[in-house]
C-alpha positions in Angstrom: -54.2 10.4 58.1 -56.3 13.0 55.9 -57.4 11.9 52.3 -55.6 13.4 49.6 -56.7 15.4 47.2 -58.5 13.3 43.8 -58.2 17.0 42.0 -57.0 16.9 38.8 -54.8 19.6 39.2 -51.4 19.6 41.2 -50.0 21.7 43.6 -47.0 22.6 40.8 -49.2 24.1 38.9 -50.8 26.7 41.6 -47.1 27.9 42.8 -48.8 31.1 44.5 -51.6 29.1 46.2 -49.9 27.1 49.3 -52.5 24.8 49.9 -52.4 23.7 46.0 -55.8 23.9 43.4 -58.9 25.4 44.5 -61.4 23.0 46.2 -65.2 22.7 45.0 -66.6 25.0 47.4 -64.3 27.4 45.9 -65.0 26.4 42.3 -68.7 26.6 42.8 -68.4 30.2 44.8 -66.4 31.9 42.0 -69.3 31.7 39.7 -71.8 32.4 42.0 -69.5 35.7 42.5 -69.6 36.2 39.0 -73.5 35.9 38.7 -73.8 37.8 42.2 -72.0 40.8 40.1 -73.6 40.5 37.1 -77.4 41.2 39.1 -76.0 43.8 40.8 -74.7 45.6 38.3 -78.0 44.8 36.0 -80.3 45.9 39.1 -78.4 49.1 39.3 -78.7 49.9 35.9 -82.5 49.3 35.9 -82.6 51.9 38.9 -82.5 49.5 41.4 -79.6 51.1 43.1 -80.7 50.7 47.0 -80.5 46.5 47.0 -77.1 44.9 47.6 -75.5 41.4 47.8 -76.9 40.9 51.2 -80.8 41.6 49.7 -80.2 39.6 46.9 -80.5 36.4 49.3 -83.8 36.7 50.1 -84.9 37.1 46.1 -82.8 33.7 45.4 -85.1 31.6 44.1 -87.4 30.1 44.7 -88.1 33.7 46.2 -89.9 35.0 49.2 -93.5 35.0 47.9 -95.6 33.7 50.5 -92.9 32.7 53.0 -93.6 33.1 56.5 -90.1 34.9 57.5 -89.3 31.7 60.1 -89.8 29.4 57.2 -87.0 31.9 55.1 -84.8 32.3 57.6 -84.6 28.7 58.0 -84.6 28.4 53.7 -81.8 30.8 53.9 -79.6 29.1 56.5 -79.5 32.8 58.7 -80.8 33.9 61.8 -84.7 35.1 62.4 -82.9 38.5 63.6 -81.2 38.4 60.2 -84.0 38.0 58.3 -85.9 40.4 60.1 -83.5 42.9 59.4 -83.0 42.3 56.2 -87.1 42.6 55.3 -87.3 45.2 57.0 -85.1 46.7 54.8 -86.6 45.4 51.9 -90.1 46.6 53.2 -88.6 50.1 53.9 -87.3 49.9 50.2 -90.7 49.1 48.9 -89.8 45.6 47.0 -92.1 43.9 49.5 -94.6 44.0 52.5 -95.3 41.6 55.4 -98.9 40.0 55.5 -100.9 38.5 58.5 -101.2 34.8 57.7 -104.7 34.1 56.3 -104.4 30.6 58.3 -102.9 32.2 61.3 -104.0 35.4 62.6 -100.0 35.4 65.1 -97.9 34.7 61.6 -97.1 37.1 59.3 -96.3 36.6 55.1 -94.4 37.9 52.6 -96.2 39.8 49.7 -93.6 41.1 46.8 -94.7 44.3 45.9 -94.6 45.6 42.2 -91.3 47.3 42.8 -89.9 43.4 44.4 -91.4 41.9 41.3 -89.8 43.6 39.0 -86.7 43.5 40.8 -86.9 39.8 40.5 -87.5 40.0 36.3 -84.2 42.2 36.4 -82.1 39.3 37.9 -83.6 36.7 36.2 -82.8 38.6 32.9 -79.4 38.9 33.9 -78.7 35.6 34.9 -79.9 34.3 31.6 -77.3 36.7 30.3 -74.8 35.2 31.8 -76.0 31.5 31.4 -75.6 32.9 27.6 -72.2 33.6 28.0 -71.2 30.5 29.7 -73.3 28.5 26.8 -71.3 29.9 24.4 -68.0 30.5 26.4 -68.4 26.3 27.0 -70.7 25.2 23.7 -74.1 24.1 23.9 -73.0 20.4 24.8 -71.4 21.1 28.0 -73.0 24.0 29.4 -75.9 21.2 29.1 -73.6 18.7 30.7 -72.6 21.5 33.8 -76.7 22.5 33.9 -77.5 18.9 34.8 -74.6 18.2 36.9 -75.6 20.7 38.8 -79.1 19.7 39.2 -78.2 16.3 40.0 -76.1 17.4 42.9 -79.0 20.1 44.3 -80.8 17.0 45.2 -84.5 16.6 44.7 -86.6 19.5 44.2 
């Protein structure tokens, strides 16, 4: 028999939805959506107009800097062919270059370039932006409260 819901909410109050309240995979992606958004838009103001949603995953932090692209692809939970494609992109775009290894002549490293940098100081601007909002859309208190919640669940670091 499955395990029922412990949401707060109840399926009377979500009429439209038919499988009642949003779950916390959805309640987690729909700010991620919002922050997602909010870089975007930033990056593209800031003349940064050639990245999209898909490049933003390799600058999620901690960021590619010094990652051999095996080690990201694995970090970022996608294929090597992904990955691949996606740097290639990025190195085409000029936010970042691929390295021989120092320690391993066969290996190759990520290097962000000035461009990839500065990308980088563009999203991190606008996610304190929105961390802004939220602390004031929530009060100091519990945007705390939702910070370390949050850390707690990431697990150690």
């Amino acid at each position: 028999m499955p395990k029922t819901s412990s949401s707060p909410f109840t399926k009377s109050e979500y009429p439209d939805q038919a499988f009642g309240p949003p779950l916390i995979g959805a309640l987690l992606r729909m700010p991620w959506e919002a922050v997602q958004r909010r870089m975007l838009e930033r990056l593209h103001e800031q003349g940064f107009d050639d990245l999209d949603a898909a490049h933003l995953n390799v600058f999620q932090y901690p960021g590619p800097q010094a990652a051999k692209p095996s080690e990201l692809a694995s970090r970022l939970r996608i294929s090597k062919q992904a990955l691949n494609y996606l740097l290639g992109e990025l190195e085409r775009l000029g936010y970042l270059e691929r390295r021989p290894d120092p320690d391993d002549l066969r290996a190759k490293r990520v290097a962000l370039t000035r461009r990839g940098t500065s990308a980088i100081a563009v999203i991190r601007d606008a996610v304190a932006e929105i961390e802004t909002e939220w602390e004031q859309q929530l009060g100091p208190r519990r945007f705390a409260q939702l910070r370390k919640l949050l850390h707690d669940l990431s697990g150690p670091q």
